[in-house]
N, C-alpha and C positions, 0 to 999 in steps of 0.2 A: 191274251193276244200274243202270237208268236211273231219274236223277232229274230232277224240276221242278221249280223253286225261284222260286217268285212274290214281286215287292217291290213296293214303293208306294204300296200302299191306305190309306186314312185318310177323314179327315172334313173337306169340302169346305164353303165356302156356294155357294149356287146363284150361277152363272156363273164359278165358279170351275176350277181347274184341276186335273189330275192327271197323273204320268205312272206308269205300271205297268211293271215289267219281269219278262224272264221266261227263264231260265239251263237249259240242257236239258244234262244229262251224263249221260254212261257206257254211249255206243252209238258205236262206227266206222264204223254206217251214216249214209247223208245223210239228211237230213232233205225231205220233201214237202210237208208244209204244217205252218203253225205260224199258231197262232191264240189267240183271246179270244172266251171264252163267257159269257155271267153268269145269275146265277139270283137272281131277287129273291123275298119270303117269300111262299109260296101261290101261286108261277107255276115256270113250268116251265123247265130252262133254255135258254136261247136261244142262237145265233150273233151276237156283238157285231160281230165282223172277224175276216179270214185272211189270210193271205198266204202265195203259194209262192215255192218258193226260186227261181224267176224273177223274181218281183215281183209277179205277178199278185196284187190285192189286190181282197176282197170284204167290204161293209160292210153291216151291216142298216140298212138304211131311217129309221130312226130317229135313227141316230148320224152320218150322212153328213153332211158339211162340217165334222164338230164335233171328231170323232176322225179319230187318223190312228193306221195300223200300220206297224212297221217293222220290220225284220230285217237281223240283222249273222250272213253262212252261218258268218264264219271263228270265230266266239264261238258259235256254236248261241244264239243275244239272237234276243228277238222284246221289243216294245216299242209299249206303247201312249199315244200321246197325246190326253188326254180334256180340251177347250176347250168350255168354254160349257156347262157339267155343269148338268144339271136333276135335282131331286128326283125324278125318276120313274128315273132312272139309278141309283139305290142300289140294291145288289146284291152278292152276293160275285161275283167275278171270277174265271174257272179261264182258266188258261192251257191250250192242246192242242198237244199236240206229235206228228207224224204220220211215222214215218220211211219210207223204203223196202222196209226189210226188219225186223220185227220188231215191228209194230205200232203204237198208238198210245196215249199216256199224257198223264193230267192232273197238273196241280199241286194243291193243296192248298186252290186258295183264297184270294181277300187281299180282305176287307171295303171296299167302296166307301161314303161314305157321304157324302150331300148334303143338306145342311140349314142353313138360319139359325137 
């Protein structure tokens, strides 16, 4: 049974920092893409950043220069680094995890929150 297991979230002040991580287990397929979504209250959820197990990495317009993703294949870890956090950034965070063969599954969830 494949799990996601999201860490890091908490409550920030603005320009502050964050890092999210995110543990994928209990598939022997490889993994395709692994990403961060967020959904803040009364919006829809979005695409934060991606990344494939090449490297290829895709950020929303929004978060570019501020965030970075990153992935360790041999740990199935995707990891996200969030610099210069703005209140419009608070949001729960779902981790995505895409394999090869078997589908694709979210985590749980981990509250971002930005505020003085």
């Amino acid at each position: 049974q494949v799990q996601v297991v999201e860490s890091g979230g908490g409550l920030v002040q603005p320009g502050g920092s964050l890092r999210l991580s995110c543990a994928a287990s209990g598939s022997n397929f490889n993994i395709i893409t692994m990403g961060w979504h967020r959904q803040a209250p009364g919006k829809q959820r979005e695409l934060v950043a991606a990344i494939t197990g090449g490297g290829t990495t895709n950020y929303a317009d929004s978060v570019k220069g501020r965030f970075t993703i990153s992935r360790d294949n041999a740990k199935n870890t995707v990891h996200l680094q969030m610099n210069s956090l703005k209140p419009e950034d608070t949001a729960v965070y779902y981790c995505l995890i895409q394999y090869i063969i078997g589908g694709t599954y979210w985590g749980q969830g981990t509250q971002v929150t930005v505020s003085s």
